[in-house]
C-alpha positions in Angstrom: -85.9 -74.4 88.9 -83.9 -71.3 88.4 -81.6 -70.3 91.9 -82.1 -67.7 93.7 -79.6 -65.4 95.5 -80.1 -64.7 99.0 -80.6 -60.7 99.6 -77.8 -58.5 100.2 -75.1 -61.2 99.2 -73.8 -60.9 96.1 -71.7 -64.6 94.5 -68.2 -63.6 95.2 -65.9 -64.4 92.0 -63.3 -67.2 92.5 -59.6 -65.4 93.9 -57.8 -64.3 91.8 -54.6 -67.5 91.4 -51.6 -65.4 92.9 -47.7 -67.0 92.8 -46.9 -65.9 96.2 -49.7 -68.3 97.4 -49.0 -71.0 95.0 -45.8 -71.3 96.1 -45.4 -71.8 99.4 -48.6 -74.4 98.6 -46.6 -76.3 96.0 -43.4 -76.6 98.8 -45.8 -77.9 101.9 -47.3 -80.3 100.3 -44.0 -82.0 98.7 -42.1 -81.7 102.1 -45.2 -83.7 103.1 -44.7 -86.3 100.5 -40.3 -86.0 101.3 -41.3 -86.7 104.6 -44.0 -89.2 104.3 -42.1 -91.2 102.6 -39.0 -91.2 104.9 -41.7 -92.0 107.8 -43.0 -94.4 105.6 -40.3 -96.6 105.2 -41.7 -100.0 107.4 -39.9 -103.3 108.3 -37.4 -103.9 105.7 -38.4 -108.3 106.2 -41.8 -106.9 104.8 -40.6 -104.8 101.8 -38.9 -107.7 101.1 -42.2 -110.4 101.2 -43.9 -107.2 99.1 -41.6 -107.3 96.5 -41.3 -110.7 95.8 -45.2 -111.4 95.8 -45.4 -108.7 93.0 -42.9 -110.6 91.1 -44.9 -114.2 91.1 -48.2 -112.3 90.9 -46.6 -110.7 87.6 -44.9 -114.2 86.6 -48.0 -116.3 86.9 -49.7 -113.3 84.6 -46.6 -113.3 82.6 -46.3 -109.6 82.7 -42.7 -109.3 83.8 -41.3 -106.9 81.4 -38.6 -105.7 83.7 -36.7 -108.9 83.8 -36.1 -108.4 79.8 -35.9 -104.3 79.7 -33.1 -104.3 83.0 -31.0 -107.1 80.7 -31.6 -104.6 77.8 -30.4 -101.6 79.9 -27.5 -103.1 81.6 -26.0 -104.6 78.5 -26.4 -101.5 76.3 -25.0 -98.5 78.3 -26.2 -96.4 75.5 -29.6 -96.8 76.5 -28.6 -97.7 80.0 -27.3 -94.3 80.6 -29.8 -91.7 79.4 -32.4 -94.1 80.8 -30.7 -93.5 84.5 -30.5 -89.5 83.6 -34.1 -89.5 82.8 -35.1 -91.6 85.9 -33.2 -89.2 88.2 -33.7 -85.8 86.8 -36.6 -85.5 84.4 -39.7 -86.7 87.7 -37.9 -83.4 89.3 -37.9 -81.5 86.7 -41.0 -81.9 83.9 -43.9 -81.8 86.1 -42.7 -78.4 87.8 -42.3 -77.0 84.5 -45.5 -78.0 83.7 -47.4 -76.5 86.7 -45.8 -73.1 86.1 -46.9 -73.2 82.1 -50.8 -74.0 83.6 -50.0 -71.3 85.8 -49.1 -68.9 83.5 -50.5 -69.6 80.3 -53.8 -71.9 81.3 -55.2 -70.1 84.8 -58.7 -71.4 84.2 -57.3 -75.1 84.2 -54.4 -74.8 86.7 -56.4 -74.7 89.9 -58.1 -78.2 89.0 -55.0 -79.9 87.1 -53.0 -78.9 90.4 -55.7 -80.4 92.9 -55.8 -83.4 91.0 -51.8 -83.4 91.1 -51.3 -83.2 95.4 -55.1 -85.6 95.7 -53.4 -88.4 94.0 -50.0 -87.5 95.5 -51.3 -88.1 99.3 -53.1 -91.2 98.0 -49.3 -92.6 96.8 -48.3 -92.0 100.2 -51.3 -94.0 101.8 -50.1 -96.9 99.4 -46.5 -96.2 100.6 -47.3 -96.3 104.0 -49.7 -99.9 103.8 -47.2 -101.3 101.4 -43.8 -101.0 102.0 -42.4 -102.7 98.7 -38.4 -103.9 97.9 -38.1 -102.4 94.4 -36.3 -105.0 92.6 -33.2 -103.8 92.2 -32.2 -104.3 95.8 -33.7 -108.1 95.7 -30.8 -111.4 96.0 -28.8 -111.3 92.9 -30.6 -114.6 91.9 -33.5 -112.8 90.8 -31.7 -111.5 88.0 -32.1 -108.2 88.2 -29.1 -105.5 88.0 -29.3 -101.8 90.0 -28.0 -100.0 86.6 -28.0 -96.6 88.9 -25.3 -98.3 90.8 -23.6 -99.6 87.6 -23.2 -96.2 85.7 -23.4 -94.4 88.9 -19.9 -92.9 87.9 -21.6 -91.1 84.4 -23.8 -89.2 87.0 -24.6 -87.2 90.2 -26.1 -90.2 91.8 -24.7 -93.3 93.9 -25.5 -96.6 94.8 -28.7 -95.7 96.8 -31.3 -95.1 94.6 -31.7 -91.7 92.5 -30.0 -89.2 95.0 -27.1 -87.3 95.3 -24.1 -89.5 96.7 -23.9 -89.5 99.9 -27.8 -88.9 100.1 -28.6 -91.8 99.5 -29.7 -92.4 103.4 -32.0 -89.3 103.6 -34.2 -91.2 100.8 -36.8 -94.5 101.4 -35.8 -96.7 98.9 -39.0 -98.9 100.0 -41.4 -96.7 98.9 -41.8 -98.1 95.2 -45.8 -99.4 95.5 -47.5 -97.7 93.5 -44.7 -95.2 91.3 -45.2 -92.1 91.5 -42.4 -91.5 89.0 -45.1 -92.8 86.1 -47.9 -91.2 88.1 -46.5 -87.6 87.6 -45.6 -88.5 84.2 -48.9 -89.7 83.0 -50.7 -86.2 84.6 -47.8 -83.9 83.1 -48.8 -86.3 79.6 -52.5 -85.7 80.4 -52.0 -81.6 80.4 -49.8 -81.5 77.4 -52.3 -83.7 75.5 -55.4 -81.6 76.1 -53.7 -77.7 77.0 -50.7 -77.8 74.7 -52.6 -76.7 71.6 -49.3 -78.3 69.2 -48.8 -81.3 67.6 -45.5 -81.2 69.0 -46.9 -80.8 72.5 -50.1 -83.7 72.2 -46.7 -85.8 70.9 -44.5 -85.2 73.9 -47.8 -85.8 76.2 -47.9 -89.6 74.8 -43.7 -90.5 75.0 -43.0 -88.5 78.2 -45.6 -91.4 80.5 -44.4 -93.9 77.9 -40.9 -93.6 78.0 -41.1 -93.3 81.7 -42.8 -96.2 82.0 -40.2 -98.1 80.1 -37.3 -96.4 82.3 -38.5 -97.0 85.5 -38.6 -100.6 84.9 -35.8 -101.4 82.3 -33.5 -99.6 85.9 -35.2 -102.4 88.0 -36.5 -99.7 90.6 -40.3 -100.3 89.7 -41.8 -103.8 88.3 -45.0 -103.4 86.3 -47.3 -103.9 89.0 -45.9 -100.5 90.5 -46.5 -98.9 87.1 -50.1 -99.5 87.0 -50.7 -99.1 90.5 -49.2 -95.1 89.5 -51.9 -94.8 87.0 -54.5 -96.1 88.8 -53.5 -93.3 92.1 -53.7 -90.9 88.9 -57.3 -92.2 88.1 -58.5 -92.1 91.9 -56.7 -88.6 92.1 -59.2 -87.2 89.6 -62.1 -88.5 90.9 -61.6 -87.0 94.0 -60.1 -83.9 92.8 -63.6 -82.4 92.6 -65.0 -83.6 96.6 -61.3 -81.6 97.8 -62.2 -78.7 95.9 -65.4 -78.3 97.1 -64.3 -79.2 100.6 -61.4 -76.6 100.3 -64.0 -73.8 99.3 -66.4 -74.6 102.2 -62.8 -74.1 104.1 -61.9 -70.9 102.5 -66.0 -69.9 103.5 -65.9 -70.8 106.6 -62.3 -69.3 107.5 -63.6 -65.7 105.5 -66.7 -65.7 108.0 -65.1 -66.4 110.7 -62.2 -63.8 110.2 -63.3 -61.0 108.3 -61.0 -59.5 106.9 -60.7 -55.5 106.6 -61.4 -54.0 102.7 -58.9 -52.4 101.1 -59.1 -49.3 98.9 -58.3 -50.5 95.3 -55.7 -48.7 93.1 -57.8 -46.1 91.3 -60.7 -46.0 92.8 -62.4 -42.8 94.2 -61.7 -42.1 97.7 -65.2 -40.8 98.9 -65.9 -36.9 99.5 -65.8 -36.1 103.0 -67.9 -32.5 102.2 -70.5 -34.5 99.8 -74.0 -33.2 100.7 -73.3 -30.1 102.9 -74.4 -26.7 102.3 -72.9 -23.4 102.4 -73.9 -20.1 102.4 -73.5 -16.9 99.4 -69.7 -16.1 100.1 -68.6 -18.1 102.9 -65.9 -19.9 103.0 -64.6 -22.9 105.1 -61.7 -21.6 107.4 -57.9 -23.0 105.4 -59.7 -23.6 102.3 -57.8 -22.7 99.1 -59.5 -20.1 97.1 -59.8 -21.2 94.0 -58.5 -19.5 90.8 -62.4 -20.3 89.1 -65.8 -18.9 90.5 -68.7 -20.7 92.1 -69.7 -23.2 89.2 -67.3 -22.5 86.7 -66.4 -24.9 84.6 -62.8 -26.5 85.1 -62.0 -25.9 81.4 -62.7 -22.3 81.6 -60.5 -19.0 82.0 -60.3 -16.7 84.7 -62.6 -14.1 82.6 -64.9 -16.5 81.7 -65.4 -18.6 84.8 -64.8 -14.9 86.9 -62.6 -14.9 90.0 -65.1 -14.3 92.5 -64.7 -10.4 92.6 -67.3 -7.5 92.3 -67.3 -6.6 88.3 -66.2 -3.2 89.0 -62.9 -4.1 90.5 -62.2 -6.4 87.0 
């Protein structure tokens, strides 16, 4: 059954993507994330229970590959070092690069890739919140894991305390590890540059950037496995939601357009409308101030003076 448009309302085109908005946007909703996580931080006793039932969960499933990537790393500081680069720049980094590239170069696919982005974002930070989880670099040395942040700490910016800044380390929760958002991001910046980037190069980087990432966050023992696939996973719920917010955020934007109104603005180059249009006057009158002009009544605006005539008696020409 074909639709039918309700009379006198015309379908209003989807608003135009503007940076100014998509800014500040971006910014509010990862100071909510910065600060859900530092609210998120729970009893440290229960991080601690969290992270070591992952680990027997993933030993009875013998899935542990972080026990042998974190000996790899922290024997071999050539793989140990870029590995701790990558962990602490490249989440920071990458998936803002990739946002403004959908911005600019693939508008008709940025507004959904970005909603699917911050919807599986806010669903990390529900998992942060119910599952405050001790990564397992900061488990007893008996587990035999190594914190190789801390042991090339002196090749980088970082310290001791996870990936930030030294002397930042404080400001951070380093609880917050169930599910990782570090192979989250990855896996949606991998998802764009597989189906948007149009290059072989590009479908290439979009299967090694999640990989490697994968790899890194557990070979510098501050994910196990578990953590990894609980980041696809938020990934997978993000995107089924994606489309219920967007919906949800355009009966918003409806309501909030209804509600205020706001005031039309004159576009660039359009015609302002003639105040005279429609009135009458008679042979020879003029209105009082009004310019004479240099053409007769109904000349052309190509013409010259002695074709169009200046208004005069022809005897006086």
């Amino acid at each position: 059954m074909p639709q039918t448009e309700t009379p006198g309302i015309e379908a209003a085109p989807p608003a135009r993507l503007r940076w100014w908005t998509e800014l500040p946007l971006i910014v509010l909703v990862y100071a909510c994330y910065s600060a859900g996580r530092l609210l998120a931080r729970g009893d440290v006793n229960s991080a601690v229970d969290h992270g070591l039932a992952i680990l027997r969960i993933e030993k009875v499933l013998r899935i542990n590959a972080e026990h042998p990537l974190n000996r790899l790393f922290r024997t071999e500081a050539w793989i140990g070092v870029p590995a701790d680069f990558w962990y602490a720049s490249l989440h920071y980094v990458v998936t803002p690069v990739v946002l403004v590239w959908l911005f600019r170069s693939r508008t008709l696919h940025y507004r959904a890739a970005r909603t699917w982005l911050m919807t599986s974002t806010f669903i990390g930070l529900i998992g942060f919140t119910l599952l405050p989880t001790c990564p397992p670099r900061l488990l007893s040395a008996d587990h035999g894991f190594v914190d190789t942040m801390a042991q090339y700490s002196s090749y980088g910016w970082w310290g001791g305390e996870a990936s930030a800044p030294r002397g930042l380390g404080g400001m951070t929760n380093q609880y917050a590890a169930m599910p990782s958002l570090h192979v989250g991001w990855a896996l949606w910046c991998g998802v764009m540059l597989w189906r948007h980037g149009g290059t072989r190069a590009a479908k290439t980087a979009g299967v090694v950037y999640p990989l490697v990432t994968t790899i890194v966050v557990m070979g510098t023992a501050n994910h196990y496995f578990l953590d990894a696939a609980a980041g696809a996973a938020v990934m997978g719920a993000g995107l089924l939601l994606a489309p219920l917010v967007t919906r949800r955020a355009e009966r918003v934007a409806g309501w909030a357009a209804a509600r205020f109104p706001s005031v039309p603005v004159a576009t660039r180059g359009a015609e302002a409308p003639i105040v005279s249009g429609g009135c009458q006057t008679s042979p020879g009158e003029r209105i009082p101030r009004q310019r004479e002009s240099r053409f007769g009544p109904g000349a052309e605006p190509g013409a010259t003076p002695s074709e169009a005539g200046d208004g005069a008696p022809a005897a006086a020409r």
